[in-house]
C-alpha positions as CSV (number, residue, x, y, z in Angstrom):
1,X,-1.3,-5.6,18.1
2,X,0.6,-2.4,18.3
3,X,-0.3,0.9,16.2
4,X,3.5,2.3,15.4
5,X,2.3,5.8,14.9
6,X,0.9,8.3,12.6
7,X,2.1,11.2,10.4
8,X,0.2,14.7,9.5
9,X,0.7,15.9,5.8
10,X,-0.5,18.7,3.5
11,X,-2.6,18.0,0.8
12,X,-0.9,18.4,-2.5
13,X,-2.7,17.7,-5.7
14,X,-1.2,16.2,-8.7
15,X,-0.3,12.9,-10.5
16,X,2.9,11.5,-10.5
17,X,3.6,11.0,-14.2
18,X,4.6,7.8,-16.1
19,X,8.7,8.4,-16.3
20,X,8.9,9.1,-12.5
21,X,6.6,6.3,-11.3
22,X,8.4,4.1,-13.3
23,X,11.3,4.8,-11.5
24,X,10.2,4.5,-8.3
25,X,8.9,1.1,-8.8
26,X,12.5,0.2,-10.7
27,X,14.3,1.3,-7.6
28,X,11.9,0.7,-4.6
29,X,12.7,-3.8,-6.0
30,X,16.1,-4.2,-5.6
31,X,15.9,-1.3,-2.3
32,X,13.3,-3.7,-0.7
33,X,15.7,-7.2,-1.6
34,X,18.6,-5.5,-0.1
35,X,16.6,-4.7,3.4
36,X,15.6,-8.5,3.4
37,X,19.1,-9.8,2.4
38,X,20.6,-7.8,5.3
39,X,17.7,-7.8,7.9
40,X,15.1,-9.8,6.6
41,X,10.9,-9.6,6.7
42,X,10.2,-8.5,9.8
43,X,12.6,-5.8,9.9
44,X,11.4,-4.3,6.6
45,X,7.2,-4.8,7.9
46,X,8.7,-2.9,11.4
47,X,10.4,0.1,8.9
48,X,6.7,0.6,7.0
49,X,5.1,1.0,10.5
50,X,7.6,4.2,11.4
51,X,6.1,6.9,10.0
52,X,9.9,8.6,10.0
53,X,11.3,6.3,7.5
54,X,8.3,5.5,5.4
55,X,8.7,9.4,4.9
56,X,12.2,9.2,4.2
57,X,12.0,6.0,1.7
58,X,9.5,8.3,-0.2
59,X,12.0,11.1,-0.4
60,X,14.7,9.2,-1.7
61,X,12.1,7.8,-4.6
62,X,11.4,11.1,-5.6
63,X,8.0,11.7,-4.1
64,X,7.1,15.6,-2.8
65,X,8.9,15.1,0.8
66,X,6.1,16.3,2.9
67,X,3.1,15.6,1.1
68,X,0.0,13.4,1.4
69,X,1.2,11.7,-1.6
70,X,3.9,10.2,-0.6
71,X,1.3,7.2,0.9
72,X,-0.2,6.5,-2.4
73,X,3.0,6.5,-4.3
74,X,4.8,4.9,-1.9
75,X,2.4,1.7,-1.2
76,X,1.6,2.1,-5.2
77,X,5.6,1.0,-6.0
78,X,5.8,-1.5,-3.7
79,X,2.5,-3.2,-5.2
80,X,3.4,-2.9,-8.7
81,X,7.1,-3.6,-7.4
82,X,6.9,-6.6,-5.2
83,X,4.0,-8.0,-6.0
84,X,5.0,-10.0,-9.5
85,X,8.0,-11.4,-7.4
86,X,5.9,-12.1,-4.3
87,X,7.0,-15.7,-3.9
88,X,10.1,-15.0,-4.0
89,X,10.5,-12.6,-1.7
90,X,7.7,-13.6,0.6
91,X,5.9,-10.6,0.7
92,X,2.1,-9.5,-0.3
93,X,1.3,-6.3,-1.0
94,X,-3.1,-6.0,-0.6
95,X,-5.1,-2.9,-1.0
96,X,-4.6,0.0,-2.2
97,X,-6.5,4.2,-2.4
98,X,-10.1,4.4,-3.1
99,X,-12.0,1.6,-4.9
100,X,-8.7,-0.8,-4.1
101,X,-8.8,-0.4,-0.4
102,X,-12.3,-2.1,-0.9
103,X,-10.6,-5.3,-2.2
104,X,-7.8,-6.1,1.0
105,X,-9.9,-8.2,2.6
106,X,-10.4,-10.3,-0.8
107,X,-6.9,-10.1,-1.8
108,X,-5.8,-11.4,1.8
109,X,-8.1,-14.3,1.4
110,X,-6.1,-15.3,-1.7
111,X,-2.7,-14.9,0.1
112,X,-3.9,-17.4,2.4
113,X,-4.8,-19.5,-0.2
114,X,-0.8,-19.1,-1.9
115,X,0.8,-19.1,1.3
116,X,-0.7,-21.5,3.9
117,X,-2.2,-18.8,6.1
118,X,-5.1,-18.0,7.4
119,X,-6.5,-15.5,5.2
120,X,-10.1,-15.1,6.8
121,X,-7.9,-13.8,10.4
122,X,-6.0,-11.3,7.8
123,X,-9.0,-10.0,6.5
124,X,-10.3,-9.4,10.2
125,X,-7.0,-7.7,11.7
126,X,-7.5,-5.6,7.6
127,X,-11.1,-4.7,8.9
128,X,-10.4,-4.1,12.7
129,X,-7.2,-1.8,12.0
130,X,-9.5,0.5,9.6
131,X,-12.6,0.7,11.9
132,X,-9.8,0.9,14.9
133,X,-9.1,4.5,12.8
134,X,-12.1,5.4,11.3
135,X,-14.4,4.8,14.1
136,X,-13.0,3.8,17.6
137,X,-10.5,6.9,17.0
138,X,-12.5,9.9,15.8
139,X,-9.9,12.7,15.0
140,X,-11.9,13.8,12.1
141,X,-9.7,11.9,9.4
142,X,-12.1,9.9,7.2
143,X,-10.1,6.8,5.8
144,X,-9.6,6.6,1.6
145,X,-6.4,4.6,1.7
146,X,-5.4,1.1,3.3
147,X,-3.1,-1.0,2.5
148,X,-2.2,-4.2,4.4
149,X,1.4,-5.9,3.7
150,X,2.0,-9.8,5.1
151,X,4.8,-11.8,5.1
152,X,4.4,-15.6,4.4
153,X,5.3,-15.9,7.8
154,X,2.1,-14.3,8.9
155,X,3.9,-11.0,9.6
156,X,2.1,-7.5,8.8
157,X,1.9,-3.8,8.7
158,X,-0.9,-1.5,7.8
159,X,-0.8,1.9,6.3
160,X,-3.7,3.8,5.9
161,X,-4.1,7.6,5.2
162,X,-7.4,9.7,6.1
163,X,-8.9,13.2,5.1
164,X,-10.2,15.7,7.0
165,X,-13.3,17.2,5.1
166,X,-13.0,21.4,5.0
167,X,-9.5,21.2,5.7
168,X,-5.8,20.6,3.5
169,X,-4.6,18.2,5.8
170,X,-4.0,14.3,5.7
171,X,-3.1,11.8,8.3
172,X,-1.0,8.9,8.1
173,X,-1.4,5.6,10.3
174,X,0.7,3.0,10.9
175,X,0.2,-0.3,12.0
176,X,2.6,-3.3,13.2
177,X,1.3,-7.4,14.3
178,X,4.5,-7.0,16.2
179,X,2.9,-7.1,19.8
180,X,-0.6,-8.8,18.9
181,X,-2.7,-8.4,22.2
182,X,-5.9,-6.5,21.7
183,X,-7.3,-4.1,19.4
184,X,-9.8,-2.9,21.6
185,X,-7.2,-2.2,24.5
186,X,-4.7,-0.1,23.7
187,X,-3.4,-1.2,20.4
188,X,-1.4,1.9,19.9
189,X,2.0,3.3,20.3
190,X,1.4,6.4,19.3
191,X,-1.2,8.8,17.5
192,X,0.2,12.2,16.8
193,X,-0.3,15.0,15.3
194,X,-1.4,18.5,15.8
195,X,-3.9,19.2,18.1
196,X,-7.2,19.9,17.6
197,X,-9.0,19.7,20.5
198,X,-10.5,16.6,22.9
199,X,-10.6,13.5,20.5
200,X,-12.6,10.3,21.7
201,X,-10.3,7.3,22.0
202,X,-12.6,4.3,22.6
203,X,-9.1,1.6,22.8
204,X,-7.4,3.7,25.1
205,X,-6.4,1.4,28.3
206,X,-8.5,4.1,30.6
207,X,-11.4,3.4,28.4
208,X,-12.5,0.2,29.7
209,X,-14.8,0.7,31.3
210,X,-16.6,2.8,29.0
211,X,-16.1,0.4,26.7
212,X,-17.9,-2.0,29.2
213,X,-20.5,0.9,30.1
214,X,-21.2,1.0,25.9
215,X,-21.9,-2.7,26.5
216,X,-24.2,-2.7,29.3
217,X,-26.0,0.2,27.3
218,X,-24.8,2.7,30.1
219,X,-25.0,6.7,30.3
220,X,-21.5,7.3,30.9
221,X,-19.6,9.4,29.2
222,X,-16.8,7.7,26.2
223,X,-14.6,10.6,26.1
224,X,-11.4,10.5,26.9
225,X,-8.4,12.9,25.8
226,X,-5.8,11.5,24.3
227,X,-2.6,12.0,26.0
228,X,0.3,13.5,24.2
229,X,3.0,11.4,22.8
230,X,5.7,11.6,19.7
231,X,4.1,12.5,16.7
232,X,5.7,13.6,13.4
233,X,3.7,16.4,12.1
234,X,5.2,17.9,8.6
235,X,5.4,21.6,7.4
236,X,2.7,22.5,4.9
237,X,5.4,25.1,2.7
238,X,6.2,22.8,-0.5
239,X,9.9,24.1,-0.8
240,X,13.0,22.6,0.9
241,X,14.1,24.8,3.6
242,X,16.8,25.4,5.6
243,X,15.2,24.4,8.7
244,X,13.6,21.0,7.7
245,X,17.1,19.6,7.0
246,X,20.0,18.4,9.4
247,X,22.4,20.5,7.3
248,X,25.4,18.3,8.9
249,X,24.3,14.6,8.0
250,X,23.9,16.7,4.5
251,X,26.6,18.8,4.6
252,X,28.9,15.4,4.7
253,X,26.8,13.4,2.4
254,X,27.7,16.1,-0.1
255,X,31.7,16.3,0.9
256,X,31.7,12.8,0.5
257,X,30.6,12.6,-2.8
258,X,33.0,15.1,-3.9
259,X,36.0,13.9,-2.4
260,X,35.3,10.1,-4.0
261,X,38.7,10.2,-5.6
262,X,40.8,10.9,-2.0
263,X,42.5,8.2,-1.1
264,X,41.3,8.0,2.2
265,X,38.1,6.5,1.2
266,X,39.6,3.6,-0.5
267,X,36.6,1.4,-0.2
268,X,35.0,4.1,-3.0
269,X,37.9,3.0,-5.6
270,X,35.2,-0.3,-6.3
271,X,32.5,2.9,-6.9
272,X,34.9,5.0,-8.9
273,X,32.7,4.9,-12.2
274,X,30.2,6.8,-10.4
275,X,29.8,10.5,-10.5
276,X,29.5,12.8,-7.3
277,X,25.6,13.3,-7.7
278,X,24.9,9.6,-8.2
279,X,27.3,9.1,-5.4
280,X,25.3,11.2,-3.3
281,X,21.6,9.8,-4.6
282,X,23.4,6.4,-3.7
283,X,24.4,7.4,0.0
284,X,21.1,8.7,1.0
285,X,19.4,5.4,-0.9
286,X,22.3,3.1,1.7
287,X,21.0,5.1,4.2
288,X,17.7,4.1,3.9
289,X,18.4,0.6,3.7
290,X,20.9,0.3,6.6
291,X,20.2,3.5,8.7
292,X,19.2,3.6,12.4
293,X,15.8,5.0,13.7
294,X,17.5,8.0,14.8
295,X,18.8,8.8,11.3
296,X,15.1,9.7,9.8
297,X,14.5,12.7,12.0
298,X,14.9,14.8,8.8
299,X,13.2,13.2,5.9
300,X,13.5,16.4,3.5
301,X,17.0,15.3,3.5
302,X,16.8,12.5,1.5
303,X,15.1,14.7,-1.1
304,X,18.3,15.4,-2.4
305,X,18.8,12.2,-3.8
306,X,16.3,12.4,-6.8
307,X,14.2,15.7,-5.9
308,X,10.6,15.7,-7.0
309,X,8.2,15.9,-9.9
310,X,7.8,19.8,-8.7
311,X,11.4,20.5,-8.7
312,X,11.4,20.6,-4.9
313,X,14.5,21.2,-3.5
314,X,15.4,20.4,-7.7
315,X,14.3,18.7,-10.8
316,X,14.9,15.2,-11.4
317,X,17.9,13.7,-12.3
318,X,16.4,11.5,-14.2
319,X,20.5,10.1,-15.6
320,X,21.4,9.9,-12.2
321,X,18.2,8.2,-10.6
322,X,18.7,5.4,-13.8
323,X,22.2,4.7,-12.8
324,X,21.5,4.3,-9.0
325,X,18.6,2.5,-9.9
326,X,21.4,0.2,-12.4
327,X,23.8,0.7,-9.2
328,X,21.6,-1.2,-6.6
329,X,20.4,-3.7,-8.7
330,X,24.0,-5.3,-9.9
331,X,24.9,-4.8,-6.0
332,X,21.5,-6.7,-4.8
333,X,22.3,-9.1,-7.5
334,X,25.8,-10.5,-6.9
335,X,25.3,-10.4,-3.2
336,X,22.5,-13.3,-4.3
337,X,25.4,-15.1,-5.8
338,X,27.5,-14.4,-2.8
339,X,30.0,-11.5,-4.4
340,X,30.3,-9.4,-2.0
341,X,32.9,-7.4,-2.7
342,X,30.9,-4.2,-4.6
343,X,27.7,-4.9,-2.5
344,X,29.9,-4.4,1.2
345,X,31.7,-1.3,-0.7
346,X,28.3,0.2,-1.1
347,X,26.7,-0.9,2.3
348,X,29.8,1.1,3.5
349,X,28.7,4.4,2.4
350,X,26.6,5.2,5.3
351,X,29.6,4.3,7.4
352,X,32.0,6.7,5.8
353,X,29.2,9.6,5.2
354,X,28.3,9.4,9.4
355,X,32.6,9.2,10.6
356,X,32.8,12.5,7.7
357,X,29.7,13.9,9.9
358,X,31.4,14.1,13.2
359,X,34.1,16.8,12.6
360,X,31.9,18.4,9.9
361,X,31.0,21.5,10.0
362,X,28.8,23.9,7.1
363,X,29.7,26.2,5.7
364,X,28.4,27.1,2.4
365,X,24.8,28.7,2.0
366,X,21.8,26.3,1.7
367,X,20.4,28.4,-0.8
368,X,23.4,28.9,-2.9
369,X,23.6,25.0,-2.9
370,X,20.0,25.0,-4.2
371,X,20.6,27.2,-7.4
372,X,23.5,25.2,-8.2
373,X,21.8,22.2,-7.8
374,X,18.9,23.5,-9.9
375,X,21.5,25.1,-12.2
376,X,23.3,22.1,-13.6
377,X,20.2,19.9,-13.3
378,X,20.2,19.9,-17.2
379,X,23.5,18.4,-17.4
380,X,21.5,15.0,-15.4
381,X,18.0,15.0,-17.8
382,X,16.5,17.1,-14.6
383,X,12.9,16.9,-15.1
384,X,10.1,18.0,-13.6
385,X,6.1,17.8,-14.8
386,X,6.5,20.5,-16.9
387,X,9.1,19.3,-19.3
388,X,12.8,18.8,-19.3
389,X,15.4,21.7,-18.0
390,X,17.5,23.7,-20.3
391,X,20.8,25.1,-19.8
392,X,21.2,28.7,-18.6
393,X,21.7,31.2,-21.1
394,X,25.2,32.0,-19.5
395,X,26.9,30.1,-17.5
């Protein structure tokens, strides 16, 4: 079983209200059914355990990009928005933050009872990855999330987010059944973050024999450091800045939705009812569905396709997010029915925005695109926690 790698976050406070989660479990459905249409279960259970597009697929729902929320909001959608169209989909969606993290093992059991599989062996691997993180690993990161998604193939991934008591940090681990082997020898690909000193790693492959010493009731020492590998460790300022995005996969993303009408994209004449910002929410929402691992290097980016619920990099649109919600769910639909015509116009957005990116260079100021952005958010319903935006007093 391999461990796919972990994510460090600031800890921002808050509740998502009603009208955004709402939308996010509208939009994370028919986002999820077009992942499985194109590339199916395992490919979606092998995106959760990348802690660079989990991040990114939070963004584009709206969640604060870089913050320890994004984990519960994120595995909170997909519950509420897979869950009632499990069979269908052949996907489960167990545990939860808190008190529901409790019931995986239960809720797994059950699975196996709807699906065929062995739900007891679930509910171990459920058990195992959490003590794998709470106890084999000690980092310092006390577990309060875990949620465990399976396929009715038998497929999984784990999420699970911990706290570190005295400090305003969280940490993020993924888990994928891809490679099962061992968890008690070297089930991970990667634990990052910053770092804080020696941390004992008790699955480490160099750990064997300590692991056999524990065994025998031994006096040697379990420490081991962990060596350094990838990690993706998040900035803990709440704002957009310049420096978190790639301001030329942006840059184009932008261009492109302003030049929908040029004839040289004439793929975007089937999208031609959209506006440019829902043409750019929809771009980055295409990208998470069909983008590359090496596209999800910046997740702030795909902040810009519904902002947040602090108006960070801007409010929400909430118009716009309802019509690319509306957007991907006729697309998702007729591709069911084998109309593909829309749905492959769509698809090719990602296409057209990464051939714009080669030539493209900025050139206008990131923060003059942020006031403007802020400044007509009115025109879209923005919204943010504290009410709805109101046009300037001049223009």
């Amino acid at each position: 079983m391999q461990r796919a790698g972990s994510a460090d976050l600031a800890l921002m406070g808050g509740q998502i209200p009603s009208w955004l989660f709402e939308r996010m479990t509208r939009l994370s459905l028919p986002l999820v059914e077009a992942i499985l249409i194109e590339y199916g279960q395992q490919e979606f259970l092998r995106r959760l355990a990348d802690p660079f597009w989990f991040q990114s697929f939070g963004a584009v729902i709206g969640t604060d990009w870089n913050s320890s929320g994004v984990t519960t909001a994120v595995m909170g959608a997909l519950k509420k928005a897979l869950n009632p169209q499990a069979r269908e989909l052949g996907l489960y969606v167990c545990g939860g933050k808190g008190k529901h993290s409790l019931q995986t093992p239960a809720e797994l059991v059950t699975v196996g009872e709807c699906t065929g599989l062995d739900g007891h062996y679930l509910a171990q691997c459920s058990k195992l990855s959490a003590k794998v993180d709470n106890t084999a690993v000690q980092d310092g990161f006390q577990l309060y999330l875990h949620s465990f998604v399976v396929s009715d193939k038998g497929d999984w991934s784990v999420v699970q987010q911990g706290m570190q008591p005295g400090s305003s940090t969280a940490r993020r681990y993924h888990w994928h059944s891809g490679h099962i082997q061992s968890f008690v020898k070297e089930p991970h690909t990667a634990i990052c973050g910053d770092n804080q000193g020696d941390i004992l790693n008790l699955v480490d492959r160099e750990a064997t024999p300590t692991q056999q010493g524990i065994l025998a009731i031994t006096r040697e020492d379990p420490a081991k450091i962990l060596m350094e590998i990838p990690r993706m460790t998040l900035p803990t300022h709440h704002e957009v800045r310049e420096s978190d995005v790639d301001l030329k996969r942006l840059g184009s993303i932008l261009w492109l939705a302003q030049e929908q009408g040029s004839s040289t994209f004439e793929d975007l004449l089937l999208l031609k009812s959209l506006g440019p910002w829902t043409l750019q929410s929809l771009t980055l929402v295409i990208e998470v569905i069909h983008g590359t691992p090496s596209r999800f290097t910046d997740p702030a980016r795909f902040a810009f396709a519904h902002g947040s619920k602090g108006g960070k990099p801007f409010l929400v649109p909430t118009h716009v997010y309802d019509e690319t919600i509306a957007t991907l769910k006729t697309s998702v639909e007729i591709a069911k029915l084998g109309q593909t015509d829309k749905h492959e116009a769509i698809k090719k957005l990602t296409k057209m925005a990464q051939a714009a990116e080669k030539n493209f260079q900025p050139s206008d100021s990131f923060d003059d695109l942020l006031r403007k952005e802020n400044r007509d958010a009115w025109k879209h319903g923005g919204r943010t926690i504290h009410g709805y935006s109101k046009p300037p007093e001049k223009e």
